[in-house]
N, CA and C atoms as a LAMMPS dump frame, in Angstrom:
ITEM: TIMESTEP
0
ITEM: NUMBER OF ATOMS
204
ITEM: BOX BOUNDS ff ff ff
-5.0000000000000000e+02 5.0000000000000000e+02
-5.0000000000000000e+02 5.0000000000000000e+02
-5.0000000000000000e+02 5.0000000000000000e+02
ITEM: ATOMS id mol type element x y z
1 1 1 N -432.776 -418.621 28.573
2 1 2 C -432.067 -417.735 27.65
3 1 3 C -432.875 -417.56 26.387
4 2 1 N -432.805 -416.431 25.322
5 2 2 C -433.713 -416.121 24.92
6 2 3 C -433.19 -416.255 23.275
7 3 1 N -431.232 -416.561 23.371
8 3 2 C -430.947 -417.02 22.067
9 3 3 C -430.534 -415.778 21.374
10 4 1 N -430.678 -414.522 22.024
11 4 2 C -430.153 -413.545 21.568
12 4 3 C -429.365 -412.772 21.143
13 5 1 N -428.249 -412.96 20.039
14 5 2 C -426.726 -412.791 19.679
15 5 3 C -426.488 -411.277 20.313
16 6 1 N -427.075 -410.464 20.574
17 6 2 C -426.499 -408.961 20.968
18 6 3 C -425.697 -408.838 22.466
19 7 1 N -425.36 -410.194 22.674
20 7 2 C -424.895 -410.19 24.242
21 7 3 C -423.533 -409.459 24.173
22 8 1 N -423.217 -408.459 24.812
23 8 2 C -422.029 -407.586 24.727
24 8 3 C -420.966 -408.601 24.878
25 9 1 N -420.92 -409.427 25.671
26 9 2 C -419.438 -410.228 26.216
27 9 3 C -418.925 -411.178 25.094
28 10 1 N -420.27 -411.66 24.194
29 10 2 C -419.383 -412.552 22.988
30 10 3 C -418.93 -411.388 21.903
31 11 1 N -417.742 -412.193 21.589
32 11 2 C -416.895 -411.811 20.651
33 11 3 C -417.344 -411.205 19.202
34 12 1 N -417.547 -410.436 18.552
35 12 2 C -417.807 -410.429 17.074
36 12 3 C -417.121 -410.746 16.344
37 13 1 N -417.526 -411.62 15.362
38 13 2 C -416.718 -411.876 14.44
39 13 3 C -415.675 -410.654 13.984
40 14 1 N -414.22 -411.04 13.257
41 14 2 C -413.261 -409.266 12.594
42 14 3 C -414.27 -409.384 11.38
43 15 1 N -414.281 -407.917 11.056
44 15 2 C -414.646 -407.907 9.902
45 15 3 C -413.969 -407.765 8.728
46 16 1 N -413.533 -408.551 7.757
47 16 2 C -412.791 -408.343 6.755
48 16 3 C -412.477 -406.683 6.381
49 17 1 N -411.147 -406.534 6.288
50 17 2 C -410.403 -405.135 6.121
51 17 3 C -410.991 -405.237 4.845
52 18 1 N -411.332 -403.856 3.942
53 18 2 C -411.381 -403.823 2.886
54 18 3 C -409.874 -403.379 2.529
55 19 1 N -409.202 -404.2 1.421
56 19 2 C -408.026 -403.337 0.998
57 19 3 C -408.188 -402.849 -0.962
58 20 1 N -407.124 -402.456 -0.717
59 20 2 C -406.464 -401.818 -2.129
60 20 3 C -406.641 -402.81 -3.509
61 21 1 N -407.19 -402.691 -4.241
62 21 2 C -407.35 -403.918 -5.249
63 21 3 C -405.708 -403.76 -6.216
64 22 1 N -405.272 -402.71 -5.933
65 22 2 C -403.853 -402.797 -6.653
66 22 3 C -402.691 -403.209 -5.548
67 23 1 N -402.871 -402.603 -4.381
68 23 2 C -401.363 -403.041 -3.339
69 23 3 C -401.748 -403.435 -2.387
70 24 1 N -402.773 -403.868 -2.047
71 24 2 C -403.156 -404.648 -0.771
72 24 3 C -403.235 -403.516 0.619
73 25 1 N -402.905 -402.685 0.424
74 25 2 C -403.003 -401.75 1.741
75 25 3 C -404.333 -401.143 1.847
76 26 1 N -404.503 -400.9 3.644
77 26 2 C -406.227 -400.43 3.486
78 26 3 C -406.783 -399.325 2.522
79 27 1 N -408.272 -399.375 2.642
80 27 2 C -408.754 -398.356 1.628
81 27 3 C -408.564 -397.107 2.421
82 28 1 N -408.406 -395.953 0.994
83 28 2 C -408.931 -394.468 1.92
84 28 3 C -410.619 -394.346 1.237
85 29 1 N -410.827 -393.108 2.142
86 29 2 C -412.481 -392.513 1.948
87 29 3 C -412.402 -392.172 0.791
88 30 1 N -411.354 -391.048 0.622
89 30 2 C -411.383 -390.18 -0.728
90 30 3 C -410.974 -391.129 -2.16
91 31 1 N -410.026 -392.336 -1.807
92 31 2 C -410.051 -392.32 -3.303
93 31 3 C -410.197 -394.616 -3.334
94 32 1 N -411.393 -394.169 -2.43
95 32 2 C -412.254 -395.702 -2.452
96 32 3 C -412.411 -396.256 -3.633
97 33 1 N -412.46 -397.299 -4.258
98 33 2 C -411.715 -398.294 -3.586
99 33 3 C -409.972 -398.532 -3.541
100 34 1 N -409.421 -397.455 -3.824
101 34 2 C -407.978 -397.58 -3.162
102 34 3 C -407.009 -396.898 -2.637
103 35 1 N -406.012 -397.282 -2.105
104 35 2 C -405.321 -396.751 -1.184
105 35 3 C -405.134 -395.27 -1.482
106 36 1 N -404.617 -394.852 -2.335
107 36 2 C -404.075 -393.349 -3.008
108 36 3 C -404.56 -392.887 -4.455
109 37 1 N -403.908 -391.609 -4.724
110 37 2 C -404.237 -391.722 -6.251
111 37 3 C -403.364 -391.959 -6.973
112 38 1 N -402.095 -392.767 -6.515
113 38 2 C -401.371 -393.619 -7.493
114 38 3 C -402.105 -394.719 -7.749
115 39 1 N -402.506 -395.262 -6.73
116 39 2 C -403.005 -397.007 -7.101
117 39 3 C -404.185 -396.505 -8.227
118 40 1 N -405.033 -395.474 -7.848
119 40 2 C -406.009 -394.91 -9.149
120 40 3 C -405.932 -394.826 -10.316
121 41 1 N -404.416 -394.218 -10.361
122 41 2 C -404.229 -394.048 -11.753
123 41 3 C -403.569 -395.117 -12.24
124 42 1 N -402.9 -396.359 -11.489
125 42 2 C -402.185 -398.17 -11.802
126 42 3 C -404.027 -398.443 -12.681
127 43 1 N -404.764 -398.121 -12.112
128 43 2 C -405.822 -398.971 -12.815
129 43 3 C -406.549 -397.934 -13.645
130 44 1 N -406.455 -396.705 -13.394
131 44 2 C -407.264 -396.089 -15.134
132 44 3 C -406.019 -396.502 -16.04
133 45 1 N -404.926 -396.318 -16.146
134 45 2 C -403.953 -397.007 -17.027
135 45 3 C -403.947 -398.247 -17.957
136 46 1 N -403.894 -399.185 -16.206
137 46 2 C -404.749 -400.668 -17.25
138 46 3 C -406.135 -400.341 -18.128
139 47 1 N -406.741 -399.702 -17.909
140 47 2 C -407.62 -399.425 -18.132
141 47 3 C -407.768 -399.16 -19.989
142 48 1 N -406.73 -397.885 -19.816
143 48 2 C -406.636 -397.283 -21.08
144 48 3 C -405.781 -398.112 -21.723
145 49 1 N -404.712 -398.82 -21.589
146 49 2 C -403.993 -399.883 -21.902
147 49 3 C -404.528 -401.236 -22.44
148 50 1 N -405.444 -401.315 -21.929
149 50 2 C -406.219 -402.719 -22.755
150 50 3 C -406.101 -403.698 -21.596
151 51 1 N -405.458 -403.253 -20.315
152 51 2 C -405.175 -404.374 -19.555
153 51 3 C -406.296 -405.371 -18.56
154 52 1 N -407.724 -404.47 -19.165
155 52 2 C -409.538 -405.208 -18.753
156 52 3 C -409.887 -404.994 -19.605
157 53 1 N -410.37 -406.384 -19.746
158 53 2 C -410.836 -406.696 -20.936
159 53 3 C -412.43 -406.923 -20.389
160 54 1 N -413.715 -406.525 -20.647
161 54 2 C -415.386 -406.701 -20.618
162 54 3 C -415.52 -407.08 -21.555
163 55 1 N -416.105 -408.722 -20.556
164 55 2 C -416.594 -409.899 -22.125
165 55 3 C -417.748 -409.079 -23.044
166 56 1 N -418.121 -409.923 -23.719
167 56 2 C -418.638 -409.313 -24.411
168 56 3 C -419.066 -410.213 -26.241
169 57 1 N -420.107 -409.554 -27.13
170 57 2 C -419.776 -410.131 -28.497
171 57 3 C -419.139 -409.046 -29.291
172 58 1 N -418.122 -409.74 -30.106
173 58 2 C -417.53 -408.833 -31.4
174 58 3 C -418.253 -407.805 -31.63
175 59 1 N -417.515 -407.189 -31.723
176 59 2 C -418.114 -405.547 -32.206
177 59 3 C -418.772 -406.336 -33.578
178 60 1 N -419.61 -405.684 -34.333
179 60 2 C -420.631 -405.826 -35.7
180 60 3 C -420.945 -407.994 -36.104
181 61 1 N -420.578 -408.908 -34.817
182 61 2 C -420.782 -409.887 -35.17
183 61 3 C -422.448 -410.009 -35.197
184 62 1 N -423.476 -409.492 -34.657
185 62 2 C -425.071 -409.9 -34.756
186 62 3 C -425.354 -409.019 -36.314
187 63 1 N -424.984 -407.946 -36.851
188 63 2 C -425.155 -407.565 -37.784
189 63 3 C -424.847 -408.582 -39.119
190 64 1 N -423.634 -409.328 -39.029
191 64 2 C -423.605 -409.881 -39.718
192 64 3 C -424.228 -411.574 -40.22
193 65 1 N -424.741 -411.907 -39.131
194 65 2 C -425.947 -413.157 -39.242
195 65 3 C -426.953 -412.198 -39.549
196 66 1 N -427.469 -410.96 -39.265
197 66 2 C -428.777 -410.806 -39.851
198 66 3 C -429.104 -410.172 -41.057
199 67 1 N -427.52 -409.955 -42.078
200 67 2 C -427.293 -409.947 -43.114
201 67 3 C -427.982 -411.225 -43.965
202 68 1 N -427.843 -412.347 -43.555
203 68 2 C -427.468 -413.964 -43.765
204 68 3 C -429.137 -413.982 -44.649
């Protein structure tokens, strides 16, 4: 045997479903990564809402050590 995984008869691993990062239901094409364009607009909302936060430093904190 030559060790060759492409043997039709074994099993493939499932491949993890991608789902919805807001409701858990599968993805669509059109509005990847989620289900509809409700779940789209659940997260431009958070979005505009403050509800992600990107770490980050204080707005004008390096300006002010190189005041110093």
């Amino acid at each position: 045997m030559s060790g060759n995984d492409n043997n039709p008869s074994k099993p493939k691993p499932a491949a993890k479903a991608r789902v919805c990062p807001i409701c858990g239901k599968p993805r669509s094409e059109r509005y990847d990564p989620f289900c509809s364009k409700r779940c789209a607009d659940v997260d431009l909302h958070r979005w505009f809402k403050g509800g992600y936060i990107v770490a980050g430093d204080e707005p004008g904190a390096s300006k002010a050590e190189d005041e110093d």
